[in-house]
C-alpha positions as CSV (number, residue, x, y, z in Angstrom):
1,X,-93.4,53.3,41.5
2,X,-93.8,54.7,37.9
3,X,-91.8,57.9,36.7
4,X,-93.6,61.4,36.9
5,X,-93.6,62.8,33.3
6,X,-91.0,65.3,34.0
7,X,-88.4,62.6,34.8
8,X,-89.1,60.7,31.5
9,X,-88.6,64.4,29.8
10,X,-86.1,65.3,31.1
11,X,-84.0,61.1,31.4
12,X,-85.6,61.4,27.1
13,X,-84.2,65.1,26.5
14,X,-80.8,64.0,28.5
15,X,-80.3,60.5,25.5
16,X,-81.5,63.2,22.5
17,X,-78.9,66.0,23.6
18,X,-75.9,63.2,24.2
19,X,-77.0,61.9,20.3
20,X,-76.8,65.4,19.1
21,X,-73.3,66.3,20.4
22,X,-72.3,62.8,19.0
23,X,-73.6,63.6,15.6
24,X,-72.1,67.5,15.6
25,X,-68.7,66.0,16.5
26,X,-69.2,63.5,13.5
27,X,-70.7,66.1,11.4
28,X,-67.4,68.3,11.7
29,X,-65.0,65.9,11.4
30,X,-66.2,64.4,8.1
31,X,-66.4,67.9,6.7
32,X,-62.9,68.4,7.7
33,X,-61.9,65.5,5.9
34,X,-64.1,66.3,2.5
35,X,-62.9,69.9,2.7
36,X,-59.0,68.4,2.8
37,X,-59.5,65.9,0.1
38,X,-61.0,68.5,-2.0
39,X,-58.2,71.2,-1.3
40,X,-55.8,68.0,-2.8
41,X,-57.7,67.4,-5.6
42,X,-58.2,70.9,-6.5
43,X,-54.6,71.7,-6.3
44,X,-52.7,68.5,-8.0
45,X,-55.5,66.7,-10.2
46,X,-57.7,70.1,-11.3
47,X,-55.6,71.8,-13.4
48,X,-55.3,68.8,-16.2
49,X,-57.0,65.8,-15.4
50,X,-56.2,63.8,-17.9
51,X,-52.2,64.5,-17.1
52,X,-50.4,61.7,-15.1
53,X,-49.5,63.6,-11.7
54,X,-45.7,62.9,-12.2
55,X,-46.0,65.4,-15.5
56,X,-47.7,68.0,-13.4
57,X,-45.5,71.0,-12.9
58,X,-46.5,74.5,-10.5
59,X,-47.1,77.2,-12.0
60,X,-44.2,80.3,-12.0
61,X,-44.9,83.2,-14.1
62,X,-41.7,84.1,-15.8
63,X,-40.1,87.4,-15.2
64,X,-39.4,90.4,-17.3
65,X,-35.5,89.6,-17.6
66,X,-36.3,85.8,-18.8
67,X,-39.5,87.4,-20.8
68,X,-36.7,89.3,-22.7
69,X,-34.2,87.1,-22.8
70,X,-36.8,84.9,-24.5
71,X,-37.7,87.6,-27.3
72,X,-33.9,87.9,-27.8
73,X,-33.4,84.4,-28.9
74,X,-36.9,84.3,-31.2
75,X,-35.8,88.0,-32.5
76,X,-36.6,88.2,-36.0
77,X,-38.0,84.6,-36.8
78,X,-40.9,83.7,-38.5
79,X,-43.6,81.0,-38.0
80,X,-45.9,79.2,-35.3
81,X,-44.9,79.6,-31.4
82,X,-45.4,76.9,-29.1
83,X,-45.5,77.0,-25.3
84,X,-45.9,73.7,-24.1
85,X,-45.8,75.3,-20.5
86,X,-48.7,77.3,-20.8
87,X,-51.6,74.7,-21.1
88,X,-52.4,71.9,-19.5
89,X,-49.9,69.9,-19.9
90,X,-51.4,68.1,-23.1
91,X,-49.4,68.5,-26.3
92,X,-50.2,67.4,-29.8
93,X,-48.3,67.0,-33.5
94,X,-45.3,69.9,-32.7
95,X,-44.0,69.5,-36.3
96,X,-46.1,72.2,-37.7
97,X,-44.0,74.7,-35.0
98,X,-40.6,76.4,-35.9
99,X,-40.8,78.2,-32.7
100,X,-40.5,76.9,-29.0
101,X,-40.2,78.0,-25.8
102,X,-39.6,75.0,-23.2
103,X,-39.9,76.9,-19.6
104,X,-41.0,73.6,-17.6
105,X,-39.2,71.9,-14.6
106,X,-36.4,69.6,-15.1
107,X,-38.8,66.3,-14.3
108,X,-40.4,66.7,-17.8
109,X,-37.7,67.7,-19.7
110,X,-36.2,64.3,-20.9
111,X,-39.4,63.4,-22.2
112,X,-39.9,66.6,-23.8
113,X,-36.6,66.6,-25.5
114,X,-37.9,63.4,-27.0
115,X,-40.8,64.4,-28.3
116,X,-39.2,67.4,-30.0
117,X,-36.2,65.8,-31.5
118,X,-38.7,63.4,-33.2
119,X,-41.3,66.1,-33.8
120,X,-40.1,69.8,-34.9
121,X,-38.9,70.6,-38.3
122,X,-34.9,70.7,-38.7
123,X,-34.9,74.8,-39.2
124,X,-36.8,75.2,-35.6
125,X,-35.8,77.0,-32.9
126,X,-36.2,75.7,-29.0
127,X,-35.9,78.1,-26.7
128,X,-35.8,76.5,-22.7
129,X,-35.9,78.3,-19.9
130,X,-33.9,77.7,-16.4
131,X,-33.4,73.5,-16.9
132,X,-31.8,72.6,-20.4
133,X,-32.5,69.0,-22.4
134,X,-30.5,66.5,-20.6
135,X,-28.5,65.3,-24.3
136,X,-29.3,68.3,-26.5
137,X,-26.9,70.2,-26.8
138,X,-27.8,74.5,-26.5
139,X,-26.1,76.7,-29.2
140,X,-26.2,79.8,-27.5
141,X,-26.8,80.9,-24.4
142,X,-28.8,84.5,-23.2
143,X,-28.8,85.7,-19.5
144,X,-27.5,83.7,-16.6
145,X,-28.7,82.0,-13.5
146,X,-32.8,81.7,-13.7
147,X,-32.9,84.3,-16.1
């Protein structure tokens, strides 16, 4: 007995509905996934690619007490400033600085204190915020705590 054309409707409609729930299921789970991956990506690679992740650092706006505290200790000198916490994490020849302010997190700061000991001229001034160089020695402090 052959099907009536309604029954092979509706038995076709039935096999096209099932693939279409299949496929919106799919469709929403792989941009789920795309959206995560990009809310990583945008959020540790972004800012900096070409910085290995271990030197990325959040950003934490200073306040006003550390702001002054800051202008305290550079009161009165002269020359270049360099903030190696306010790019992107790539830094270049620092010799030509005699003024800077370190305000990073304490994973970087062994390898920054390298690269300045080798770097700034002898008359410079290094001002670091919140986590001091592991083996240079401060001589003088402003403010206490985070500030």
């Amino acid at each position: 007995m052959e099907d009536s054309i309604d029954v092979i409707l509706q038995d076709r409609n039935s096999k096209l509905l099932h693939h279409y729930r299949d496929n919106q299921i799919l469709t929403l789970v792989t941009g789920a996934i795309f959206s995560g991956v990009y809310g990583l990506w945008a959020i540790f690679c972004m800012p900096g690619l070409k910085v290995p992740l271990w030197l990325k650092v959040p950003f934490l706006p200073s306040t006003n007490v550390q702001t002054k505290n800051v202008m305290k200790m550079l009161d009165g000198r002269q020359g270049q400033l360099a903030d190696p916490g306010s790019g992107d994490g790539r830094l270049t020849d620092l010799s030509k600085y005699t003024n800077v302010i370190a305000f990073l997190a304490l994973a970087v700061m062994q390898d920054l204190e390298e690269k300045l000991l080798k770097e700034v001229p002898g008359d410079a001034r290094v001002v670091v915020c919140c986590f001091p160089f592991p083996r240079w020695p401060h001589s003088c402090t402003t403010g206490t705590g985070l500030d």
